[in-house]
C-alpha positions as CSV (number, residue, x, y, z in Angstrom):
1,X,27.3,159.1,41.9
2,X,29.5,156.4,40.6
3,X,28.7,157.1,37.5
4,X,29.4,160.7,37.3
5,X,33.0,159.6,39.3
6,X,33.2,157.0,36.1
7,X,32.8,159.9,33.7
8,X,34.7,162.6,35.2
9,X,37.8,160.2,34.7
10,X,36.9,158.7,31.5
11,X,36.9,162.8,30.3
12,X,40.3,163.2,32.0
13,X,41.8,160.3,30.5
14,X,40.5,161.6,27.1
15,X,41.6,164.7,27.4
16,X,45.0,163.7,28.8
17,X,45.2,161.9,25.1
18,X,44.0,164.9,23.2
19,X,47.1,166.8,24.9
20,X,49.7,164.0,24.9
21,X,48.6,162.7,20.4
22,X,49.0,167.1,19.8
23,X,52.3,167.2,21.4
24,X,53.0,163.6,19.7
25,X,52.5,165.4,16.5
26,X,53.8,168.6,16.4
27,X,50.5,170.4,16.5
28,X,50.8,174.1,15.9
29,X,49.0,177.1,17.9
30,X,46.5,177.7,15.1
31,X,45.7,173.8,14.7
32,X,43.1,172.4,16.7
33,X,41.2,169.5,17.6
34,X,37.8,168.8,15.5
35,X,35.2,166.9,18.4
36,X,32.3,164.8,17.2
37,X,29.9,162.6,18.3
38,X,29.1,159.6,15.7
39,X,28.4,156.1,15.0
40,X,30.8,153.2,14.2
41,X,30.6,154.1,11.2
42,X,31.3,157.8,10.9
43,X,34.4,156.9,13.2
44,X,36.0,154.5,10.7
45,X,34.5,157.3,8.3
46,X,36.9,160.2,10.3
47,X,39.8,157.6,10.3
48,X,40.4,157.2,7.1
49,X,40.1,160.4,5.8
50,X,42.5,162.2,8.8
51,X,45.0,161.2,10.7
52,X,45.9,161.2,14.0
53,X,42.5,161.2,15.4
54,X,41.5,160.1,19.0
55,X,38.5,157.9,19.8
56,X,36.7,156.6,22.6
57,X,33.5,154.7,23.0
58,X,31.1,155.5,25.4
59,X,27.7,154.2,26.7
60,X,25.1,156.4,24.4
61,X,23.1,157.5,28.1
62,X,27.0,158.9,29.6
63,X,27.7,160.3,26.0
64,X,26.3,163.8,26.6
65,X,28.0,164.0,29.7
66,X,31.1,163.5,28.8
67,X,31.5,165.6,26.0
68,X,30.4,168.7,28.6
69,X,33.0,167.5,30.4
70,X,35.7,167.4,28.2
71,X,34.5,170.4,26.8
72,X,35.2,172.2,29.9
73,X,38.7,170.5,31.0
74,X,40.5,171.5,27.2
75,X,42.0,174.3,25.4
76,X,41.9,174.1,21.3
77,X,39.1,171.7,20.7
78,X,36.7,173.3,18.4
79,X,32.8,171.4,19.3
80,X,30.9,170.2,16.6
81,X,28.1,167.8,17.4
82,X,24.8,166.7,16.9
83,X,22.5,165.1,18.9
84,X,24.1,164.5,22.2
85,X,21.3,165.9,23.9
86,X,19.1,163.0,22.9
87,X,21.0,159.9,23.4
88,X,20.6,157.1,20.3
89,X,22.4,153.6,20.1
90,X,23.7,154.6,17.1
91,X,26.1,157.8,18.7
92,X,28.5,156.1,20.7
93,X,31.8,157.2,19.8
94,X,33.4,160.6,20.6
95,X,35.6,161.2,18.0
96,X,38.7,163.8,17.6
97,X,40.5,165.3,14.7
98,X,42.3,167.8,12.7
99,X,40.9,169.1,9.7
100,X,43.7,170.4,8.4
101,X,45.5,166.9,8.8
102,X,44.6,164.7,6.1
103,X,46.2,161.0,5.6
């Protein structure tokens, strides 16, 4: 139960973010928010390459959870992801961006 209290805000809070970083940018109607599930390593990866982008790490077994949560509680995200329905170590980041803004 704790857990799923934990999550719920954690997806709030992320969401909140998603909202505040589009305003904080001047985000047009037609651009949206990219969301991914990835490694360390795809995150640095997504950083470089666009810009802004909002992370968070999560605990790979809560990862799945929270991205149906977030899914549910935002306008403009477009879902791409891969394997959050079986957790690994390696997914622990979920990962937000917009393809159209490039650094």
């Amino acid at each position: 139960m704790k857990e799923n209290k934990v999550t719920n805000y954690q997806a709030m809070v992320y969401v909140y973010d998603l909202s505040n970083c589009a305003k904080e940018f001047g985000f047009k109607n037609d651009e949206v928010w990219e969301l991914n599930v990835v490694s360390d390593t795809g995150r640095k990866e997504i950083e470089k390459m666009y810009h802004p982008t909002v992370s968070i790490k999560v605990l790979p077994e809560m990862l799945s959870e929270l991205f149906k949560i977030v899914k549910q509680h935002s306008e403009g995200i477009i879902n791409f992801i891969e394997g959050v329905n079986s957790p690994s170590r390696d997914l622990e980041y979920l990962v937000a961006y917009n393809l159209k803004r490039f650094r």
